[in-house]
N, C-alpha and C positions, 0 to 999 in steps of 0.2 A: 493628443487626447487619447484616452484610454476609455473602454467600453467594459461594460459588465452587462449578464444579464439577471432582469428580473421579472418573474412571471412570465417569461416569453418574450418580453419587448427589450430591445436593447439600449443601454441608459449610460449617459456620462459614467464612469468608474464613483465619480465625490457625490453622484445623486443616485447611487445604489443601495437605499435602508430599508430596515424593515422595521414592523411595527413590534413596539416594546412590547406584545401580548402573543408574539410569535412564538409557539408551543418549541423550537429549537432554542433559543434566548435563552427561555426558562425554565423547560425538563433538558435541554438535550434533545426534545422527539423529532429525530431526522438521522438521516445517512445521508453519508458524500460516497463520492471516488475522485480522484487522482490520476487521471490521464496523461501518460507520457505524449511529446509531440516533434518529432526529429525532421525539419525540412519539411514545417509546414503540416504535417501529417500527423492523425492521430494513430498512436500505436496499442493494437489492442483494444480497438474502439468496442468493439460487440462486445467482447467478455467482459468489459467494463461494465457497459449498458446493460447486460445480460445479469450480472451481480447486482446492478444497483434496484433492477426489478426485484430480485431475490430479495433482497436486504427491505425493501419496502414491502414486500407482500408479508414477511417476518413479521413485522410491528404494525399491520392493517392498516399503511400509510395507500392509498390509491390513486398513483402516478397519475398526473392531468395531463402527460402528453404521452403519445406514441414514444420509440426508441427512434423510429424512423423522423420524428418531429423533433427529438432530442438532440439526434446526428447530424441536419440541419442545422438548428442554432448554432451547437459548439463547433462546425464549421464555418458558419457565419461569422462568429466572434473572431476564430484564430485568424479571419481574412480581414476583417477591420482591426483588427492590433498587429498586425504584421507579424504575429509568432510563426519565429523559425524552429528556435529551439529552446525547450521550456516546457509547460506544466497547464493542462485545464482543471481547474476545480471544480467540482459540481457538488452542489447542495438542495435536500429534499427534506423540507418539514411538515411536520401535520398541517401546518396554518397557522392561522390567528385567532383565539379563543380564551375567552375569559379565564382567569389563570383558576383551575382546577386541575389534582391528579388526572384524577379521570380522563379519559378521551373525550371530547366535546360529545354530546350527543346530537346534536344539531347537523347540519351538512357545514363543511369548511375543507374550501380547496386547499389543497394541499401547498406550498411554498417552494417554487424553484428559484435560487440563486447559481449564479458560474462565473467565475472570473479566470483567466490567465497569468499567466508569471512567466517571465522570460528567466530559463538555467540551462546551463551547459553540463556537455556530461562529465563525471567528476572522474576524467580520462587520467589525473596524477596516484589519485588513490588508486582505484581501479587496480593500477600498475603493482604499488607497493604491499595494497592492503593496507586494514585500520584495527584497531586495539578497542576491546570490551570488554564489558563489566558485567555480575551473573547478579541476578536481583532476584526475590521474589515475588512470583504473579501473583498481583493481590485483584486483579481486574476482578469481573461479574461473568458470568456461567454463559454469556451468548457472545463469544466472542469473533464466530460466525459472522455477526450481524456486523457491517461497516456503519456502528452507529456516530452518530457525534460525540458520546461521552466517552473520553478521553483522558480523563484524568489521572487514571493508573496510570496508562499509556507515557503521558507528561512526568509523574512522579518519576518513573525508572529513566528517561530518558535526560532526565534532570539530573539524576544523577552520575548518569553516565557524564554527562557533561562536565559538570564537578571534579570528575578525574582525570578529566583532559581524552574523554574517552569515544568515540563514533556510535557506539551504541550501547542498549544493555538487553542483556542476552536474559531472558524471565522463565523458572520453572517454577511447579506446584511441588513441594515436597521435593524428591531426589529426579524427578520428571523433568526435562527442558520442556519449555512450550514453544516460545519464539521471543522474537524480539519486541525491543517497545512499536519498531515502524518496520516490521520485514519479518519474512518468513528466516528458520536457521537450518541448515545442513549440515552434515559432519559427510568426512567420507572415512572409512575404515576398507583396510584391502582391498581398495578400487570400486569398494561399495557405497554408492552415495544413498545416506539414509536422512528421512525428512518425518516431519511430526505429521500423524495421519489427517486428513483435512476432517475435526468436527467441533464441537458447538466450544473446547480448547483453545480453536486458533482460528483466525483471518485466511481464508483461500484463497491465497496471494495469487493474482493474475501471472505473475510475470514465477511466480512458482510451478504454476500447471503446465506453464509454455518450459521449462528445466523440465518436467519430470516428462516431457513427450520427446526434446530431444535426447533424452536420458535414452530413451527406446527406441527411438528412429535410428540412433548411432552405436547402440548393443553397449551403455553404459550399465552396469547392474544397478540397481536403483530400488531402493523400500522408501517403501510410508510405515513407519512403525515410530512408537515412542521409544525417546534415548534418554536416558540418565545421566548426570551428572558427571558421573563416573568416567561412563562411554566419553561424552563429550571430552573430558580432562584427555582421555586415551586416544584423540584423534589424529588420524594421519593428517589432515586435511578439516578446517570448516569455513562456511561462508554463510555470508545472508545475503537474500533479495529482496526489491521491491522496484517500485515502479520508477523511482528515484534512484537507488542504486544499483539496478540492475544486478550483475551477479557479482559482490562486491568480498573478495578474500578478510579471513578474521586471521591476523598475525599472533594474538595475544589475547586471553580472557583472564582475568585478574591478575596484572602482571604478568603473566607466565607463559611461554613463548607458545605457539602451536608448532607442531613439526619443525623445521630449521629456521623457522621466522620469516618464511618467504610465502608466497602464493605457490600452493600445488602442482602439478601436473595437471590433474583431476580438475581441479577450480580453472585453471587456466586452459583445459580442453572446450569447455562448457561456456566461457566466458568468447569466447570465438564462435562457437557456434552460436550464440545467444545475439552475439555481433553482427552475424548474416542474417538471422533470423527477422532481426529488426529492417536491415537494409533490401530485405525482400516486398516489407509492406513497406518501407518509406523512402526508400533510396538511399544512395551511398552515405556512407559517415564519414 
C-alpha cells in the first residue's frame, strides 16, 4: 500500500482527490516543490520549505501549517512508503472556491497535497552527459514563483523530447534563461557563469548549494546573463536541479560542446556536489 498526504491526514495513495472546485485544477493557483530523498533522508529539506513559503507569500496563498508541521508529515510519509531513494512532491493551492478569476473573498484554507516516487540517481548519464535543444522562453514574467503553471515549461520540454533530446535549454531574445526543469551553467576559462536569480528564472535549490561550493573551493563563479553566443563558445555547460543534480550538456542543437565529453570544471563540481549530499544523508 502506498500513502499520500491530504490536508494533513494521511490517506490510501487511490483515496487521494480533491475537489473539482480546487482553485489549482482550474487556475493553476498553487505552488509545489520537489524534494530529493537519498537513504531515506530529505536533501535540502529547509531551502525547500524556505522557498515554498516564499512562492506562497508571492500569490497571497497562507500556508495552514508550520514548516516545522510540514517536515513532520513528509517525514512521516517517506517512513510509511519505505522511500530509500526517490522524490517528495508537495503541493499548495488556494483551496476550494467557486470557480471565479478573482481570489475568493471569503476565508478558504488553503490545499495541501504530497506524494512520493521512488528514483534512482541517473548515475549512467551523469557519467556521459546528455544532448539539448535551445527554444524560446515563451513562459510569463514570474518565473521566480514555483508556481503550478507549466505549460511553457511542458511545451519546450516536449520538444526537447521530440528530438530524442534531455532537455531544452530556453532564452528571451539572444538571452539564455534556463531550462524547461533546471537551472543552465556554462563555464568559460574556468569561470563558471549562471543566470542571475530574478523574477527570469526558478532559484534552483540544488543551484544555490553550486554557487557556495563554487566559493568555499575558490571556483571563479558569476551570476550574470549569457547569450547565445557565449553559450555556443563554451568550454564547458551543464544544468541542475533536484532530479539531475549536476548533470553535463554534450551537445545543444546538434553541435558538440568542447570535445563531447563532461569537463574538468563540471566533473570537479559534480564530486563535490556528491559529498555534499553524503554529508546530510549518508553514503551513496
Amino acid at each position: 500500500m502506498s500513502y499520500a498526504i491530504v490536508n494533513g491526514k494521511l490517506v490510501d495513495r487511490s483515496e487521494a482527490l480533491v475537489d473539482i472546485e480546487d482553485r489549482g485544477y482550474q487556475f493553476g493557483d498553487g505552488v509545489y516543490e520537489v524534494i530529493r530523498v537519498y537513504n531515506g533522508r530529505m536533501y535540502t529539506e529547509t531551502d525547500h520549505l524556505d522557498r515554498l513559503a516564499r512562492s506562497t507569500g508571492s500569490i497571497d496563498i497562507q500556508l495552514p501549517y508550520t514548516k516545522e508541521q510540514l517536515s513532520a508529515m513528509l517525514e512521516e510519509l517517506i517512513k510509511v512508503n519505505k522511500l530509500q531513494q526517490g522524490i517528495v512532491y508537495l503541493q499548495v493551492t488556494r483551496g476550494v472556491a467557486p470557480r471565479n478569476h478573482a481570489y475568493p473573498t471569503t476565508d478558504v484554507t488553503a490545499a495541501l497535497t504530497a506524494y512520493t516516487k521512488e528514483m534512482q540517481r541517473p548515475l549512467e548519464i551523469l557519467k556521459t552527459g546528455v544532448k539539448t535543444i535551445l527554444t524560446e522562453d515563451i513562459r510569463w514574467l514570474r518565473c521566480d514563483i514555483k508556481s503550478l503553471n507549466l505549460l511553457g515549461n511542458s511545451m519546450a520540454k516536449q520538444k526537447a523530447a521530440e528530438k530524442g533530446c534531455y532537455e531544452a535549454i530556453q532564452h528571451r531574445g539572444q538571452d539564455v534563461t534556463e531550462g524547461s526543469s533546471s537551472n543552465v551553467f556554462i563555464v568559460k576559462d574556468g569561470t563558471v557563469i549562471t543566470h542571475e536569480s530574478n523574477n527570469l528564472i526558478l532559484k534552483g535549490i540544488t543551484k544555490d548549494v553550486i554557487l557556495q561550493l563554487c566559493e568555499q573551493h575558490k571556483i571563479p563563479v558569476l551570476e550574470q546573463t549569457f547569450t547565445i553566443d557565449e553559450l555556443a563558445a563554451a568550454d564547458e555547460v551543464f544544468l541542475a536541479s533536484t532530479t539531475s543534480e549536476v548533470m553535463p550538456i554534450i551537445a545543444i542543437d546538434g553541435k558538440t560542446v568542447g570535445d563531447g565529453h563532461p569537463g574538468a570544471v563540471t566533473k570537479k563540481i559534480q564530486e563535490l556536489f556528491t559529498r555534499e549530499i553524503e554529508k546530510q544523508c549518508g553514503e551513496l
